[in-house]
C-alpha positions as a Python dict, from the first residue, in 0.01 Angstrom:
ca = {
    (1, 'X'): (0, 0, 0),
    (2, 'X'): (-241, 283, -66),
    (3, 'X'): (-508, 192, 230),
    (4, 'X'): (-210, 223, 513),
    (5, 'X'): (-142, 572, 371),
    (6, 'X'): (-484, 677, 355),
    (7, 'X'): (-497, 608, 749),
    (8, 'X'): (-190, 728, 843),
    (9, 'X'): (-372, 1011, 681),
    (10, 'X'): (-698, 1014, 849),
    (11, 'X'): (-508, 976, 1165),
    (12, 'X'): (-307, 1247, 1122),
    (13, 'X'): (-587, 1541, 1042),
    (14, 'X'): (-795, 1313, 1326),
    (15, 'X'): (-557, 1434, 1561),
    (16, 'X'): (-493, 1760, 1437),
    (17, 'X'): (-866, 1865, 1464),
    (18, 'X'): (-825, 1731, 1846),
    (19, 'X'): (-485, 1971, 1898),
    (20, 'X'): (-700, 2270, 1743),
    (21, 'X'): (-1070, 2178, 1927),
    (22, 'X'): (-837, 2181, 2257),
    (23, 'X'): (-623, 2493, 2151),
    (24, 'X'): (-962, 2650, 2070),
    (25, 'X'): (-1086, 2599, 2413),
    (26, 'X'): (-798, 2753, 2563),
    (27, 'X'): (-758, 3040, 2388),
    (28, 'X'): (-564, 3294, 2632),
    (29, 'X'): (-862, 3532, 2460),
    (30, 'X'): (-1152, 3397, 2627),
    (31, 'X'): (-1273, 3633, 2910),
    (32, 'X'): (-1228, 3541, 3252),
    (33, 'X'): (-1530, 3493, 3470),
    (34, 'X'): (-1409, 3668, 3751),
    (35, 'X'): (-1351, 3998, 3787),
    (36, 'X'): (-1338, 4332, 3988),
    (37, 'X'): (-1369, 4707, 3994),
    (38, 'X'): (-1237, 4958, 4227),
    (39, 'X'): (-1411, 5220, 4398),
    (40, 'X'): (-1336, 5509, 4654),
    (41, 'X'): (-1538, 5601, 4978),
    (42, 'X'): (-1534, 5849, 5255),
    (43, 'X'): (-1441, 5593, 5469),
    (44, 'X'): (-1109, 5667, 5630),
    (45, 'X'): (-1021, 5253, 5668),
    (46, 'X'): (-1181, 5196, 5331),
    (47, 'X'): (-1027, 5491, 5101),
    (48, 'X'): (-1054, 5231, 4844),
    (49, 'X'): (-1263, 4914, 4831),
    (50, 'X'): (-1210, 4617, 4586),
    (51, 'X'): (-1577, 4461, 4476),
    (52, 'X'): (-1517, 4116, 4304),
    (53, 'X'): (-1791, 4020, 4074),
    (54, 'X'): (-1871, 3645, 3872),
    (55, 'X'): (-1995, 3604, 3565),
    (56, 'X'): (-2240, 3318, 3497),
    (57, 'X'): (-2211, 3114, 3291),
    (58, 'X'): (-2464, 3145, 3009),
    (59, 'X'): (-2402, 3479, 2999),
    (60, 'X'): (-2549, 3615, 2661),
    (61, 'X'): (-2478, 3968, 2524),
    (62, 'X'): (-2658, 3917, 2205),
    (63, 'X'): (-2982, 3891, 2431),
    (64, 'X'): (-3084, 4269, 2410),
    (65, 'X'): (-3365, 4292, 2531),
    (66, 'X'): (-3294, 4177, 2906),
    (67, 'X'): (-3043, 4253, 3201),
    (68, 'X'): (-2899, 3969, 3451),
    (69, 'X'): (-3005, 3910, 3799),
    (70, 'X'): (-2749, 4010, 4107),
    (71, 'X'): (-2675, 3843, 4419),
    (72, 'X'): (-2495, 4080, 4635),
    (73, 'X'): (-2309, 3775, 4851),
    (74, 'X'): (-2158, 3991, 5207),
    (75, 'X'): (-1940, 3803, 5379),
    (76, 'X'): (-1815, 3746, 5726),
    (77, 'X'): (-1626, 4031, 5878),
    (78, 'X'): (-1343, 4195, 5698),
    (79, 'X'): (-1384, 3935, 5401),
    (80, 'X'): (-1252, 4083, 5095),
    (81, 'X'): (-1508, 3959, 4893),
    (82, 'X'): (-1261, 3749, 4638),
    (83, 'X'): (-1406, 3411, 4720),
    (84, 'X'): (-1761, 3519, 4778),
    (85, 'X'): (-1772, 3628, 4405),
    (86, 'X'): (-1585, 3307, 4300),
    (87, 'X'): (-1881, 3110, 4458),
    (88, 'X'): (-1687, 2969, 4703),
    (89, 'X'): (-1576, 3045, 5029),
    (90, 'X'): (-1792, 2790, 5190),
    (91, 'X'): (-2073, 2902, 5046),
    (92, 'X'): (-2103, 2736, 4739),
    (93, 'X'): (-2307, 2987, 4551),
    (94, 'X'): (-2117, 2921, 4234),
    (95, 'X'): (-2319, 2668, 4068),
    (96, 'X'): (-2686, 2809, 4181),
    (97, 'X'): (-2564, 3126, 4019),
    (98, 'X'): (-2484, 2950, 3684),
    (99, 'X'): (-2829, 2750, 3730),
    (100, 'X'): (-3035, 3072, 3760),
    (101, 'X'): (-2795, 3322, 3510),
    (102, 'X'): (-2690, 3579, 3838),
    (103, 'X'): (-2451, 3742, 3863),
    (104, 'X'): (-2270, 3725, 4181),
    (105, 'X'): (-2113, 4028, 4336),
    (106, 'X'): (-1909, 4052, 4652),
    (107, 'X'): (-1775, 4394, 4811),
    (108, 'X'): (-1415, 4385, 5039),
    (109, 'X'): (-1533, 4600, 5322),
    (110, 'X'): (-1361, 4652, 5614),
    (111, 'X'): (-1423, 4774, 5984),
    (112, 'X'): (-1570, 5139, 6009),
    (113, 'X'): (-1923, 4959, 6062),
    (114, 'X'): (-1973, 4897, 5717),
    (115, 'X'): (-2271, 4705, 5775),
    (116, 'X'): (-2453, 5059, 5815),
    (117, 'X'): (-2476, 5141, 5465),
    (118, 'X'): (-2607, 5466, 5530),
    (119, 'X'): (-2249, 5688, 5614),
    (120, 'X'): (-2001, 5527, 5326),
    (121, 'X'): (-2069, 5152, 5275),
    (122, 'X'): (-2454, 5152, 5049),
    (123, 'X'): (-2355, 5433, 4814),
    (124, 'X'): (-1968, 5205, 4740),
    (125, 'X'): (-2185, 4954, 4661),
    (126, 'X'): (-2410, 5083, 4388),
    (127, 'X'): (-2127, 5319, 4279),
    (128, 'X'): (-1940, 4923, 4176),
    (129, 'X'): (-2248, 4835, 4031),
    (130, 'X'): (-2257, 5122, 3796),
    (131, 'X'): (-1914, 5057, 3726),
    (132, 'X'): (-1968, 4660, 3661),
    (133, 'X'): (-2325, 4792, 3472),
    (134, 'X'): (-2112, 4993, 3206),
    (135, 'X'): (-1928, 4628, 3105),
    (136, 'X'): (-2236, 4378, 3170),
    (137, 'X'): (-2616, 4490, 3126),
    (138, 'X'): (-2669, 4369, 3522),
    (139, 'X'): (-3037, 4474, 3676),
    (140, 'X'): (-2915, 4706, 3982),
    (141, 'X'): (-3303, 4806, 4090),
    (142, 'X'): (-3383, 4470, 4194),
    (143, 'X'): (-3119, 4331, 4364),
    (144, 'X'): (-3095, 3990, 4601),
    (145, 'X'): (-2849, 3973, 4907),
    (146, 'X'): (-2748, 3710, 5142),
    (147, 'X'): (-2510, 3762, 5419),
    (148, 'X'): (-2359, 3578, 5699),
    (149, 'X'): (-2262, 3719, 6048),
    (150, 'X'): (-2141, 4084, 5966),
    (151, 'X'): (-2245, 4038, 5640),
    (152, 'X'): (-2607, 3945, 5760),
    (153, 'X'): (-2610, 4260, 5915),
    (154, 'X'): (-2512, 4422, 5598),
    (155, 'X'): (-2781, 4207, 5360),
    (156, 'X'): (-3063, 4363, 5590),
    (157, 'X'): (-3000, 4711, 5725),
    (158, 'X'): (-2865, 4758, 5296),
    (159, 'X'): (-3213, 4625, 5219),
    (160, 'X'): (-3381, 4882, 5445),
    (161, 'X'): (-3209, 5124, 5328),
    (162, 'X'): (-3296, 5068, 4991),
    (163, 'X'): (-3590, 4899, 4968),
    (164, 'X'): (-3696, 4988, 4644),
    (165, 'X'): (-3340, 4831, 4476),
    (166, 'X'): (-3384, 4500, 4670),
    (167, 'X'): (-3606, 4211, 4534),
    (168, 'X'): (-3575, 3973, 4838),
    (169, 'X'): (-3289, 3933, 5094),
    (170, 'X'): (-3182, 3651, 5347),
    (171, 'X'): (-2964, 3711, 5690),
    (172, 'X'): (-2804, 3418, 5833),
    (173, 'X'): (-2661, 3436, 6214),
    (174, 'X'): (-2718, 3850, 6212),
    (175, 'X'): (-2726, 4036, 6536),
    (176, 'X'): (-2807, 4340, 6416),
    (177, 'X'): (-3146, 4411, 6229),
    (178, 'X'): (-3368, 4748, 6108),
    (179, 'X'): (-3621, 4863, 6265),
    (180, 'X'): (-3938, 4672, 6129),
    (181, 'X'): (-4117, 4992, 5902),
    (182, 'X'): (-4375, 4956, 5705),
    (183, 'X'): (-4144, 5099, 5372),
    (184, 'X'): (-4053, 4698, 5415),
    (185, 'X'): (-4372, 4545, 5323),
    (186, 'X'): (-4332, 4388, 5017),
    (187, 'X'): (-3960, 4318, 5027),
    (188, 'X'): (-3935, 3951, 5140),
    (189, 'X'): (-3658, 3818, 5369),
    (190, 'X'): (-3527, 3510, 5537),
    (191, 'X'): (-3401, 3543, 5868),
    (192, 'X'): (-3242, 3216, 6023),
    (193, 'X'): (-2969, 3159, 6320),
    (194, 'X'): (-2778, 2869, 6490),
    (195, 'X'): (-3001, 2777, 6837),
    (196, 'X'): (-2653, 2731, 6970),
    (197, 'X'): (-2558, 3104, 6866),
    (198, 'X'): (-2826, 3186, 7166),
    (199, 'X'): (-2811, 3566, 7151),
    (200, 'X'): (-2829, 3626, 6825),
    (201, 'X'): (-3101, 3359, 6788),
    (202, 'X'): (-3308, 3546, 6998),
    (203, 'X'): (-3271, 3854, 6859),
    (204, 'X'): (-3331, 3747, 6522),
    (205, 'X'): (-3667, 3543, 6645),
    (206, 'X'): (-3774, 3871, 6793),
    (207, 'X'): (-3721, 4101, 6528),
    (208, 'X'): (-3931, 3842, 6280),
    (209, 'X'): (-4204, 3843, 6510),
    (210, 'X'): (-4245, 4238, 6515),
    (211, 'X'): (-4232, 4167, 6128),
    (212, 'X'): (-4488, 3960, 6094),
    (213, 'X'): (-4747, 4180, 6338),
    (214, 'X'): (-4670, 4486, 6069),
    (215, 'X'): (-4761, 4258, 5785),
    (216, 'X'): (-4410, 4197, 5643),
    (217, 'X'): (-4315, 3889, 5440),
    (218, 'X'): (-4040, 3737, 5660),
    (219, 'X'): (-3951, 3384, 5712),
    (220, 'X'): (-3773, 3241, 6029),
    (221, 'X'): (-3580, 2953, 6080),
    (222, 'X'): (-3319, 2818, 6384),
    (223, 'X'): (-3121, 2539, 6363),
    (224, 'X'): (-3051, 2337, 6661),
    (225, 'X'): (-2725, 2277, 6826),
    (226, 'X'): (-2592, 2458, 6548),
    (227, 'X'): (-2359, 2750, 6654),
    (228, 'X'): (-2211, 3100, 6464),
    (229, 'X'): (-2161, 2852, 6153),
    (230, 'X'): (-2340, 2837, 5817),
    (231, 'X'): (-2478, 2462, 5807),
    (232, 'X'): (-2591, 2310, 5448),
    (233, 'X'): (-2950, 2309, 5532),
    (234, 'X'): (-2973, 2679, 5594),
    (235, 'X'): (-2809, 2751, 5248),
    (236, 'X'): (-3071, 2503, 5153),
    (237, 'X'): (-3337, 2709, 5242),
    (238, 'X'): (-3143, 3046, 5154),
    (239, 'X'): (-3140, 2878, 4790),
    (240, 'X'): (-3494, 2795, 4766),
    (241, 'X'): (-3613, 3130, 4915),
    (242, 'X'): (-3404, 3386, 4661),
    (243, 'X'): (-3493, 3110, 4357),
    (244, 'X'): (-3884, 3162, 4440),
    (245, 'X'): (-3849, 3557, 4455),
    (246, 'X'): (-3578, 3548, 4144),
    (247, 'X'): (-3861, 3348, 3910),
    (248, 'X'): (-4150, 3467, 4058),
    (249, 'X'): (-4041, 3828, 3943),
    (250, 'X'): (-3861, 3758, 3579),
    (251, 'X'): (-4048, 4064, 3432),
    (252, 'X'): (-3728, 4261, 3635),
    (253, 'X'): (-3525, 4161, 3385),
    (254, 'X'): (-3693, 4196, 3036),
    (255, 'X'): (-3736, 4564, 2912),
    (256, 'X'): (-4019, 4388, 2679),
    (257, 'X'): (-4249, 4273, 2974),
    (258, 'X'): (-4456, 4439, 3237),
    (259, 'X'): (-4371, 4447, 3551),
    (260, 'X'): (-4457, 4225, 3836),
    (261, 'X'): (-4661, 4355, 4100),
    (262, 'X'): (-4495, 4368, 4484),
    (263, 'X'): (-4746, 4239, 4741),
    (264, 'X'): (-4700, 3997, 4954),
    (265, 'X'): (-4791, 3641, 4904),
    (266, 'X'): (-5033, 3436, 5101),
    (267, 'X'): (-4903, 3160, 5315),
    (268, 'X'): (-4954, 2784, 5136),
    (269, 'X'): (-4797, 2634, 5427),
    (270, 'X'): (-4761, 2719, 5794),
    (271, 'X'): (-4424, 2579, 5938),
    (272, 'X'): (-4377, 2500, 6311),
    (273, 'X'): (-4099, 2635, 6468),
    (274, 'X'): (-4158, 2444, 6766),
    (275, 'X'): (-4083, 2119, 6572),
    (276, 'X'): (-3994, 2246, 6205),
    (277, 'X'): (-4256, 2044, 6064),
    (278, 'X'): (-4498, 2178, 5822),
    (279, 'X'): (-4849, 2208, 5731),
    (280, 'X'): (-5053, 2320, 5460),
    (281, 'X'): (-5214, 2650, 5517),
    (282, 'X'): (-5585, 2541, 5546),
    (283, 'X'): (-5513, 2215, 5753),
    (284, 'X'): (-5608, 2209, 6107),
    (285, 'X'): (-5294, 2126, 6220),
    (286, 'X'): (-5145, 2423, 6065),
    (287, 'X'): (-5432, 2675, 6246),
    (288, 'X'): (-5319, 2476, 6582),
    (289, 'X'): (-5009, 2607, 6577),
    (290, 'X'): (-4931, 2865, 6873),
    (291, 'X'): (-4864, 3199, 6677),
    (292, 'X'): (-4544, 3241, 6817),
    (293, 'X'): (-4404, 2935, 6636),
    (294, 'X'): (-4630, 3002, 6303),
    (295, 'X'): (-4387, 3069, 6012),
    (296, 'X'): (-4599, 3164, 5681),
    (297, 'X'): (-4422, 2990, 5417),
    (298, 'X'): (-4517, 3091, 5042),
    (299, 'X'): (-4406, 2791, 4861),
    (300, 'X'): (-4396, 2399, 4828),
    (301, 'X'): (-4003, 2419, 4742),
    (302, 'X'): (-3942, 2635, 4992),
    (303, 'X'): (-4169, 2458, 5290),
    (304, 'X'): (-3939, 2155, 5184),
    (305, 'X'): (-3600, 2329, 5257),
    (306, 'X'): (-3784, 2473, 5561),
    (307, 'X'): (-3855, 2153, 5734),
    (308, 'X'): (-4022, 1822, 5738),
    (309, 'X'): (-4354, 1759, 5616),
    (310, 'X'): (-4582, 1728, 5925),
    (311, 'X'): (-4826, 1398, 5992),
}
């Protein structure tokens, strides 16, 4: 009789252990990931503004020594940023944020041209991230934005603005863009647009090509038949552009490292943007492309999103 008691036993703490491992994991004390600050502006439509912010998952605070990427994620017009930050939103920039420890950050603008950061919008911004910096030891001096439509406005004319807070940036279906400066060199971009979205394709081809004849490190890429929409492959290529800039300059992070030096990078492959096929850089088929459809591309990973590898 002693050996079914001893089970019933075993069985019982068994399951006990399982009721406390799953109580454990749902303690109502574990800190939610997403969260938000409030901030005030001179705006008169934007008195207020709510900026949402995610925290990734690995998220460390015993590592003392370093501070955590940010992805400044802007929206579509008059988003309020909620669902940017989550990583959703049609977007999806939840689980590359997680991959690459970032945090993701996502400001509720609205109307008052808020995509000109110079009057109100910029100095809301990094008045949230000094507010989100007192909780989580985020690196605000070397930021990386993406922005669609009104946001793609914002993730370009805020990088000119600032361009010695921004580490790379990437405007998707924009139709408004800075003035190409030299202040930019250094601070890489993608620009990219639906070919069915035909003005603001051509404005954004346009305003890479003055770019590129001042030296700047700016990538272009139009999708065909695709219109004011955010297809996968772009967000593809967005991905592999702000992971290349985000390793390639880790020493932002650590207080313990030097820093990286800003120039910017030689081409290793020469896309075509007549074809979107792609070359290495030292190929003759890659110095036979017309210079108008030459797109310096500084990586394998990112030629790859880019395009299709040319024969």
């Amino acid at each position: 009789m002693l050996k079914p008691y001893k089970s019933v036993i075993v069985l019982v703490c068994v399951c006990a252990c399982a009721v406390a491992s799953k109580a454990q994991e749902k303690r109502p004390d574990a800190p939610e990931r997403l969260k938000s600050v409030q901030v005030q502006t001179r705006s008169q439509a934007n008195r207020v503004v709510t900026v949402w912010y995610r925290v990734p998952k690995n998220f460390d605070p015993t590592e003392r020594d370093r501070t955590w990427r940010v992805l400044v994620v802007f929206g579509g017009k008059n988003k309020d940023g909620k669902n940017e930050a989550a990583g959703g939103a049609g977007l999806d920039w939840g689980p590359w944020a997680d991959e690459q420890d970032v945090f993701l950050v996502s400001p509720g603008f609205k109307d008052d041209n808020y995509w000109n950061p110079q009057p109100w919008s910029g100095q809301a911004l990094f008045d949230a991230l000094a507010l989100i910096k007192r909780q989580y030891p985020i690196c605000d001096t070397k930021l990386l934005y993406y922005g669609h439509s009104a946001g793609a406005q914002c993730s370009n004319l805020f990088a000119a603005w600032r361009p010695d807070a921004v580490r790379a940036w990437v405007s998707h279906g924009s139709g408004v863009f800075y003035k190409p400066s030299i202040t930019m060199k250094g601070v890489p971009g993608l620009v990219s647009c639906g070919e069915a979205d035909t003005a603001r394709c051509i404005i954004g081809r346009r305003f890479v090509q003055k770019c590129l004849a001042q030296g700047q490190d700016v990538i272009w890429r139009s999708y065909p038949n695709s219109p004011h929409d955010v297809p996968k492959d772009s967000l593809k290529l967005a991905r592999a552009v702000l992971t290349h800039y985000h390793g390639l300059y880790q020493s932002d992070l650590w207080s313990n490292r030097p820093a990286g030096r800003v120039e910017v990078q030689p081409a290793l492959f020469f896309g075509d943007d007549a074809d979107h096929a792609y070359y290495p850089a030292n190929s003759v088929k890659a110095l036979a492309i017309h210079p108008d459809d030459r797109v310096p591309l500084p990586s394998e990973d990112i030629a790859r999103a880019w395009g299709t590898e040319g024969k």
